[in-house]
C-alpha angles and dihedrals in degrees: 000000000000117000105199090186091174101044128080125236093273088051097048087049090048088056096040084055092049090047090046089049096047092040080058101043092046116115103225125214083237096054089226110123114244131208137179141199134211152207124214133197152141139219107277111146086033091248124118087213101061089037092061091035085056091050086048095052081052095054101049087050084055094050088038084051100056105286124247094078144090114253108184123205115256123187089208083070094065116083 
């Protein structure tokens, strides 16, 4: 878990990109080929727990949705 205090929603996505990509490009002591998904979101209720709830629906969007990738957390999604 990342906290980006200072960036919006777009820049916290940017870096999680840049980490996703990294985590995948990276030559491991193993020699397997990692990769990583991740959720993305932002305060919106002011509560730290929905705020991580929220990450955590991203993220398993991101693993239901063929894994590897960023999903980001919309409030548009929830019905």
């Amino acid at each position: 878990m990342i906290f980006c205090p200072s960036r919006n929603l777009a820049q916290a996505s940017f870096l999680a990109e840049k980490i996703r990509a990294a985590f995948e490009q990276t030559e491991w002591s193993h020699g397997q080929p990692l990769t990583c998904s991740v959720g993305v979101s932002s305060m919106r209720e002011g509560s730290i727990a929905a705020m991580i709830a929220d990450a955590d629906d991203a993220l398993y969007r991101a693993k239901q949705s063929g894994r590897n990738r960023v999903e980001v957390f919309a409030e548009s999604l929830v019905a």
